[in-house]
C-alpha positions as CSV (number, residue, x, y, z in Angstrom):
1,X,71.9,10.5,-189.6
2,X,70.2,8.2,-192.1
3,X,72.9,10.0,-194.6
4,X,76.3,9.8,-193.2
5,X,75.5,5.9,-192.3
6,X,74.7,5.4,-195.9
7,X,78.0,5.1,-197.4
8,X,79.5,2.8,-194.8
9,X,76.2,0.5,-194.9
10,X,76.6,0.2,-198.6
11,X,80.3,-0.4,-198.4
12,X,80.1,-3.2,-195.9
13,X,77.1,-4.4,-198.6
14,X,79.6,-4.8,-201.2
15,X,81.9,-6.3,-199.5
16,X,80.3,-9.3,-198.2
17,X,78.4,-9.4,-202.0
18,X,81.7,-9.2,-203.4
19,X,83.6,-11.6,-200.9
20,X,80.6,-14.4,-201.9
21,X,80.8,-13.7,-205.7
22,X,84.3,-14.5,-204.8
23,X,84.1,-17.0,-202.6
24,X,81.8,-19.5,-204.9
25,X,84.5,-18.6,-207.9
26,X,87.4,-20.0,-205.7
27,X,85.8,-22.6,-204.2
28,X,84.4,-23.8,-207.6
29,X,88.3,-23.2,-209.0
30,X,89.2,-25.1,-205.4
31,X,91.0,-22.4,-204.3
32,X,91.3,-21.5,-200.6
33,X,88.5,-19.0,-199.7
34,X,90.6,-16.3,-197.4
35,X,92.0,-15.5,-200.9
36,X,88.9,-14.9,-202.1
37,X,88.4,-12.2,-199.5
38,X,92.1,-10.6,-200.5
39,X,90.5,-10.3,-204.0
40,X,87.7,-9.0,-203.0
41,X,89.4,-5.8,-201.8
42,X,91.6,-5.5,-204.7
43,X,89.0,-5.6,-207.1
44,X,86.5,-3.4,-205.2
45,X,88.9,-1.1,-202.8
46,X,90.0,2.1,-203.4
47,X,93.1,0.7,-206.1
48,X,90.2,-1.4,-207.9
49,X,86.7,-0.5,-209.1
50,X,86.4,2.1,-205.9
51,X,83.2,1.0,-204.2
52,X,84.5,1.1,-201.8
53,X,86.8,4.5,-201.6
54,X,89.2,4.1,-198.0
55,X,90.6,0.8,-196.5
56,X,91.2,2.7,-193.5
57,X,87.1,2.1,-192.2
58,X,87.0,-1.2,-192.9
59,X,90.4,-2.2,-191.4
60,X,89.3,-1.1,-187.9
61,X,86.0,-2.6,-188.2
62,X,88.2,-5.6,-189.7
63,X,90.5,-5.5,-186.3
64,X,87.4,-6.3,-184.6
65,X,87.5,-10.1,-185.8
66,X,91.6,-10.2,-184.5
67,X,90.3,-9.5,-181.1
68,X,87.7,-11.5,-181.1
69,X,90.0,-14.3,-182.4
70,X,92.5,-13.7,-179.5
71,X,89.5,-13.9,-177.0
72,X,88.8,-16.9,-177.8
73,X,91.7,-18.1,-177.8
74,X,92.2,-17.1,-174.2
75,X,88.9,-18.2,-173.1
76,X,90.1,-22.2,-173.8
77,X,93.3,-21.6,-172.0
78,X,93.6,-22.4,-168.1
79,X,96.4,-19.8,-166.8
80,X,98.4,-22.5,-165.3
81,X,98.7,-24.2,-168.5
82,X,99.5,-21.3,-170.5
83,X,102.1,-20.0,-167.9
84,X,103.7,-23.8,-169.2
85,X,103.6,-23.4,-172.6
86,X,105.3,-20.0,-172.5
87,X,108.5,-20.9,-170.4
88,X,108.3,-24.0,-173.6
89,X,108.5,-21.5,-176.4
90,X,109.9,-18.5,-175.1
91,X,113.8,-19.8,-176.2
92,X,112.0,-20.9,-179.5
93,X,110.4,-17.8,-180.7
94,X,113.1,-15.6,-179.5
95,X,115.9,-17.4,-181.5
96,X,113.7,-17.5,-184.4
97,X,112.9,-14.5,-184.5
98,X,116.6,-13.2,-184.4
99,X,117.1,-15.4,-187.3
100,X,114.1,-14.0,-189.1
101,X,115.4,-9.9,-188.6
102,X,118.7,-11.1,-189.3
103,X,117.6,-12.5,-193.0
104,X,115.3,-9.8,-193.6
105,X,117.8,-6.4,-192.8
106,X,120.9,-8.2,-194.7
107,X,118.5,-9.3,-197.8
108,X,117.2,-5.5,-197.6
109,X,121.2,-4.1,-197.2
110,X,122.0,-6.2,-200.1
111,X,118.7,-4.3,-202.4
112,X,120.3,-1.0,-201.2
113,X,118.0,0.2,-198.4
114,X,119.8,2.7,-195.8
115,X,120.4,1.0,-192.1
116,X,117.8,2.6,-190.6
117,X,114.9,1.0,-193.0
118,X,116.9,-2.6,-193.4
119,X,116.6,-3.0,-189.3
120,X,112.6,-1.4,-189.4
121,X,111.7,-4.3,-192.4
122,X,113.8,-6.8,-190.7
123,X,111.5,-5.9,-187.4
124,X,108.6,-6.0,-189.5
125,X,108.8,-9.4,-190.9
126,X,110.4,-11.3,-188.5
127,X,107.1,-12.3,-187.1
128,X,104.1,-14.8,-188.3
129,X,100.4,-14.4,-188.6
130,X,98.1,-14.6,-186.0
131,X,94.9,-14.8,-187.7
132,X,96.6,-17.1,-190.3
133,X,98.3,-19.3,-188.1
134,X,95.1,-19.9,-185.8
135,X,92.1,-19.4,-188.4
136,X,93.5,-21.9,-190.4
137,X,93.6,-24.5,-187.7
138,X,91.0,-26.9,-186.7
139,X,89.9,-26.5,-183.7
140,X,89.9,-29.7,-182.0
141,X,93.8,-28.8,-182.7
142,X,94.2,-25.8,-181.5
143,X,92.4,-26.2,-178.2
144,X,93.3,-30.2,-177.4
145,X,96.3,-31.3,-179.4
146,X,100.4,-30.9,-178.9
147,X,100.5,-28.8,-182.3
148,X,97.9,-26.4,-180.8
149,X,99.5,-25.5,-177.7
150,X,102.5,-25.1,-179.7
151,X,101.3,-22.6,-182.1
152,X,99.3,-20.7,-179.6
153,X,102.4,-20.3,-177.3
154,X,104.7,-19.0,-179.8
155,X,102.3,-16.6,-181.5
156,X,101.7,-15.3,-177.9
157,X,105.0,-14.6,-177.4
158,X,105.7,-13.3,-181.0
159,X,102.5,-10.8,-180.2
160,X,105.1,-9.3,-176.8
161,X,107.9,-8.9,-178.9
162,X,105.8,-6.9,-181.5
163,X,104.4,-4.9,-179.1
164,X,107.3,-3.9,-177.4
165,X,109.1,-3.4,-181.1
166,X,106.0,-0.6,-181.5
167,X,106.5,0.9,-178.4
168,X,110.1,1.4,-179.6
169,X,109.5,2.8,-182.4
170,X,106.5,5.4,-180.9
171,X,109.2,6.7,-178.9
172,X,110.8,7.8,-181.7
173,X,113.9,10.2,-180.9
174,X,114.4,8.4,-177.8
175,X,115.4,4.9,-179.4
176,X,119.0,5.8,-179.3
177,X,118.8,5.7,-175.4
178,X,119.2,2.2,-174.3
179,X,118.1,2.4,-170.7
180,X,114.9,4.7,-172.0
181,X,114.2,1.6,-174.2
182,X,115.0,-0.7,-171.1
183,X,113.2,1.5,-169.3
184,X,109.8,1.6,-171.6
185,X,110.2,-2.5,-171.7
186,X,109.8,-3.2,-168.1
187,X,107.3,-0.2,-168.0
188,X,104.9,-2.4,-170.7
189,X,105.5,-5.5,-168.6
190,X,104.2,-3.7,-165.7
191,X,101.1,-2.4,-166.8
192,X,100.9,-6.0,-168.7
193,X,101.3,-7.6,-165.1
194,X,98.7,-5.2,-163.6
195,X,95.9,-5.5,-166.4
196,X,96.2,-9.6,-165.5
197,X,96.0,-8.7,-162.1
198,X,93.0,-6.7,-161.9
199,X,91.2,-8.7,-164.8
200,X,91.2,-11.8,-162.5
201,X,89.8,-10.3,-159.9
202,X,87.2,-8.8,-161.8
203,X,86.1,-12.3,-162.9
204,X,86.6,-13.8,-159.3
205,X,84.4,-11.1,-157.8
206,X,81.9,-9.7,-160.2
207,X,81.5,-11.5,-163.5
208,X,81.4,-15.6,-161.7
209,X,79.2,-14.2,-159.2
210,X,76.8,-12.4,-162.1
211,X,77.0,-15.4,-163.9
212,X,76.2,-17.6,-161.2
213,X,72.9,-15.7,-160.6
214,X,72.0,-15.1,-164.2
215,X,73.6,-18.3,-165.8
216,X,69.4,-19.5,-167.3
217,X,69.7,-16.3,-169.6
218,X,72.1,-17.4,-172.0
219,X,71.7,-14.0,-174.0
220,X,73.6,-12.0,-170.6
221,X,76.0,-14.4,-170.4
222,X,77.3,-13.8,-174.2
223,X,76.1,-9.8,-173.5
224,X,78.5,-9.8,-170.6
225,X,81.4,-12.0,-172.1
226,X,81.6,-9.9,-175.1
227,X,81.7,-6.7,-172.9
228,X,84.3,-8.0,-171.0
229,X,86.1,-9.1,-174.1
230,X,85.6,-5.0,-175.6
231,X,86.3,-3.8,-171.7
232,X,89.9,-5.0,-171.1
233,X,90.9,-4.8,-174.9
234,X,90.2,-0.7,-174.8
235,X,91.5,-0.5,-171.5
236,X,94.4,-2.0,-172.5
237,X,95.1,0.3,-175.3
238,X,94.5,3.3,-173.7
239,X,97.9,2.0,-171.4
240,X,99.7,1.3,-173.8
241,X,99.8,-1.9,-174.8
242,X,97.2,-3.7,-177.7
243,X,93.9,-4.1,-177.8
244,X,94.6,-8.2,-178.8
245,X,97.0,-8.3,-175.7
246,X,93.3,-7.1,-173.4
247,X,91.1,-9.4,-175.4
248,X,93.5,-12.4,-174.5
249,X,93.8,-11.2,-171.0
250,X,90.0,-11.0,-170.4
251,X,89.5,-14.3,-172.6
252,X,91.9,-16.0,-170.2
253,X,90.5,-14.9,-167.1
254,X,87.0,-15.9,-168.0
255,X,88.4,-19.6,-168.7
256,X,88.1,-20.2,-165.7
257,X,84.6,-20.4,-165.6
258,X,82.6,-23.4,-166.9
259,X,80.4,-20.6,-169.2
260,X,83.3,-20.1,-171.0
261,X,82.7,-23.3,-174.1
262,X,79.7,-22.6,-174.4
263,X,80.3,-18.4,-175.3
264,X,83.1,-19.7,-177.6
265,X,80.6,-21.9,-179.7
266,X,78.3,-18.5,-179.9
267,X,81.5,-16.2,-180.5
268,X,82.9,-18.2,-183.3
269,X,80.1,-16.8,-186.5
270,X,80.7,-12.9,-185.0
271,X,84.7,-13.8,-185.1
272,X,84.4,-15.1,-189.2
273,X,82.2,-12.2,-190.1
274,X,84.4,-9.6,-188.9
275,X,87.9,-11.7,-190.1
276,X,86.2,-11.1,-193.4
277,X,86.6,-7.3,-193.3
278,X,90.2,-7.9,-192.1
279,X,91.3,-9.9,-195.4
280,X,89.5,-7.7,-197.7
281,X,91.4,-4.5,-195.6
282,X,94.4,-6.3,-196.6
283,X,93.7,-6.5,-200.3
284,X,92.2,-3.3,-200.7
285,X,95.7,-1.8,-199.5
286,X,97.5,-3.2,-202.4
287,X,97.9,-0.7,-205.5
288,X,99.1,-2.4,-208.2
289,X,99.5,0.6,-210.2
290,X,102.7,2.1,-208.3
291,X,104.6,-1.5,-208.7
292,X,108.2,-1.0,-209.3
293,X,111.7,-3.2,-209.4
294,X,111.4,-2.9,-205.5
295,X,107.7,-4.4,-205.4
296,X,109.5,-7.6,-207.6
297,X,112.0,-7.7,-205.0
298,X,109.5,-7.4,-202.1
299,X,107.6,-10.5,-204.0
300,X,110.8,-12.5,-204.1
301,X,112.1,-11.4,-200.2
302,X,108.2,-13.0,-199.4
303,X,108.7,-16.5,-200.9
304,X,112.5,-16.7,-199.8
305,X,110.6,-15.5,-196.3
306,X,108.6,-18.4,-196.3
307,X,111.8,-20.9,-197.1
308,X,113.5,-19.4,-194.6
309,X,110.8,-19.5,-191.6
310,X,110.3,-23.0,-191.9
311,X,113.4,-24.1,-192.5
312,X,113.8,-21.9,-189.3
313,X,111.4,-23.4,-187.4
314,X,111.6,-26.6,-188.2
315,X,115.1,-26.3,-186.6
316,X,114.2,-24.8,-183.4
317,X,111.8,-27.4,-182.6
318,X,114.1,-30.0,-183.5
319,X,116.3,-29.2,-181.1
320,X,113.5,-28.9,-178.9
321,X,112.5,-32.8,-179.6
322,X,109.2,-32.4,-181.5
323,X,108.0,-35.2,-183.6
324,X,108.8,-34.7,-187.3
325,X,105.0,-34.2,-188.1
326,X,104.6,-31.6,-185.4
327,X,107.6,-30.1,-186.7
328,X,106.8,-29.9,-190.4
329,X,103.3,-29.0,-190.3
330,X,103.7,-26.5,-187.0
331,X,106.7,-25.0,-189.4
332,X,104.6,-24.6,-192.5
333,X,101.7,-22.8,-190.4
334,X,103.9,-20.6,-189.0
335,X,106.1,-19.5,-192.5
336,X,104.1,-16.1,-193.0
337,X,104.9,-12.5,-192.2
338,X,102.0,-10.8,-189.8
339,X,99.6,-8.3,-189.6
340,X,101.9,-6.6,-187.1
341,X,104.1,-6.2,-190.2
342,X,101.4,-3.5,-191.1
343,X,101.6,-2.2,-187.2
344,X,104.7,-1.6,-187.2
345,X,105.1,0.0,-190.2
346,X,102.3,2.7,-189.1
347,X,104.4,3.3,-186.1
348,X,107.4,3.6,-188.1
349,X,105.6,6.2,-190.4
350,X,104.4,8.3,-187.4
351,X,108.0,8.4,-185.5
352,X,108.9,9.9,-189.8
353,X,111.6,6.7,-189.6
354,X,110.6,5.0,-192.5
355,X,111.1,5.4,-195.9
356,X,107.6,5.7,-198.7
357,X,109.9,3.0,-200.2
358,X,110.4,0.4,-197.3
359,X,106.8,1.1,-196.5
360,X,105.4,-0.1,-199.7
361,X,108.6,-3.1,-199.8
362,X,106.7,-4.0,-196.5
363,X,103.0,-4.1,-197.5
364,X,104.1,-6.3,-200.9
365,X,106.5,-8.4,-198.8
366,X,103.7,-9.6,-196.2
367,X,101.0,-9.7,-198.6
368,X,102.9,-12.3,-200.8
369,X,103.6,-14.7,-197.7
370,X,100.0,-14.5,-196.7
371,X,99.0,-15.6,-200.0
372,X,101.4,-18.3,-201.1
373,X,101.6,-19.5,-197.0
374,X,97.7,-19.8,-197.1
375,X,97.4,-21.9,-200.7
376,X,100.1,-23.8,-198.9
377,X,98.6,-24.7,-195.8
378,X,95.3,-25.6,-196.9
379,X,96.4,-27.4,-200.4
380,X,98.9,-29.5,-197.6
381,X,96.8,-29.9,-193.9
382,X,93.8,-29.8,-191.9
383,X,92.0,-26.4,-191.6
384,X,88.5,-25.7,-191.5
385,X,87.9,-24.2,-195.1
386,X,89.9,-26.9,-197.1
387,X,87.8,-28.0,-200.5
388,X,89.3,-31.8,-199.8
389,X,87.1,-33.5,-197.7
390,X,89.8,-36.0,-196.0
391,X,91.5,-32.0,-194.9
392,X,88.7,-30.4,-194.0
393,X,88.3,-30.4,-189.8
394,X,86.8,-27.9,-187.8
């Protein structure tokens, strides 16, 4: 036993060594420190020194901090208010992110990719970064302020539409059949529907009244929170949808409870430890070594990417009659690809619809808007790991 744990143990060793090494350089070089963690896994990862030899563990311990994230996003949200901020956004993020696909598949026809793999990058990148959008703002923000609710909404919706693009693409052959993908849609809304449905009541008649008789032992309450949390987002999965859809879903229908600040407080260390492992994931999938012309072009696409979604953005809520602040700095949060990019490449791989080609053009692509968007973001506004003092909220 003591054996086959030994290698993971010392690979989760070197990368929090690593990530601090790191993570002192940048900050002494006043650099943002996520980077740090993206360096860490290039340098160490499989393409780098090799200490640690797959990015494959580490990624799904790494996913771990993404649900965590989205539960506790969900457990500062009160249903009624997020049913609000939804009908708010929905017109915003769906026009966007038509824009967005349309860029990316004519910039990716224009480079000479077939149809088939312009349309599957185009998918890809048309959406933004949940962690990045919500790690990298302050809390008091995200949970009490107009720019907050904003974000949330949008990336909520965004998180739908990349679910239902995976579903597509897992049912491979069947994507020419419109009402089969009509079908498969309102098929993942139902099962979406009855998860809510059944997680409420299971917080209305067994976790408030456990709570209620256990509340003095603070360690059951953040036992039974977290479980609920790991409950709905595996049960979830195994349906069909994602495992960040159930964490959101459980988080949501534990706000209602008044236990539910105080777990987030507890939650928050657990959430950075494990976001950690999901930034050095994403640097130990680059390979530097099989660079090409198409790996430029995939750096290029992610800077004109980043243009393009704020100028995008910045649009959309114009017309919508957001303040000019709200509008530039909600804009610049929200100019990166996602880590559904990486999703929905996988899904494109299994259903054999995506080129070696477009899947690398992909990884480069989203990598470079998560670096540049991040120096960006904290260089420009308030987030909680800024090296300027006057930026630096939490």
């Amino acid at each position: 036993m003591h054996s086959e744990l030994a290698p993971l143990i010392f690979e989760l060793c070197a990368i929090i060594i690593s990530a601090a090494l790191l993570g002192t350089v940048f900050l002494y070089a006043r650099q943002p420190i996520i980077l740090a963690y993206i360096a860490a896994g290039m340098l160490i990862g499989p393409h780098g020194i090799n200490l640690v030899t797959s990015a494959e563990n580490i990624t799904q311990i790494g996913n771990l901090g993404v649900i965590l994230l989205l539960f506790l996003i969900g457990l500062n949200l009160q249903p009624k208010k997020l049913l609000t901020l939804f009908q708010e956004s929905a017109l915003i993020t769906l026009g966007t992110c038509a824009a967005f696909f349309a860029f990316s598949t004519l910039f990716c026809l224009a480079i000479a990719f077939s149809l088939r793999d312009a349309a599957i990058i185009g998918a890809a990148l048309m959406f933004s970064s949940t962690v990045i959008g919500l790690k990298l703002i302050p809390t008091t923000t995200l949970h009490h302020k107009r720019l907050g609710e904003i974000i949330t909404s949008i990336l909520l919706v965004q998180d739908i539409l990349a679910i239902s693009v995976i579903i597509f693409l897992n049912m491979g052959d069947g994507m020419g059949n419109g009402n089969v993908m009509l079908l498969s849609f309102l098929l993942m809304l139902g099962k979406f529907a009855l998860v809510c449905l059944l997680a409420f009541m299971g917080v209305r008649y067994v976790i408030l009244p456990l709570f209620r008789r256990f509340d003095v032992i603070q360690e059951y309450s953040f036992v039974t929170t977290l479980a609920w949390c790991f409950l709905w987002a595996e049960l979830s999965h195994q349906v069909g949808l994602s495992y960040e859809s159930g964490a959101f879903i459980a988080g949501i229908s534990i706000a209602v409870s008044q236990v539910s600040q105080a777990i987030s407080v507890h939650l928050k260390p657990l959430r950075e430890f494990f976001l950690i492992l999901f930034f050095f994931a994403i640097g130990a999938r680059m390979d530097i070594s099989q660079a090409n012309l198409y790996s430029l072009l995939g750096v290029l696409l992610g800077f004109l990417l980043i243009a393009v979604k704020y100028g995008g953005f910045a649009l959309a809520l114009k017309w919508a009659k957001e303040k000019p602040t709200v509008r530039h700095e909600l804009s610049a949060r929200l100019s990166q690809a996602s880590e559904f990019s990486f999703l929905v490449t996988y899904a494109a791989m299994q259903a054999e619809l995506l080129s070696q080609q477009a899947v690398l053009f992909i990884q480069i692509t989203t990598i470079t808007t998560f670096i540049v968007s991040t120096y960006w973001v904290v260089k420009r506004f308030p987030t909680p790991i800024s090296i300027e003092k006057n930026l630096r909220q939490d």
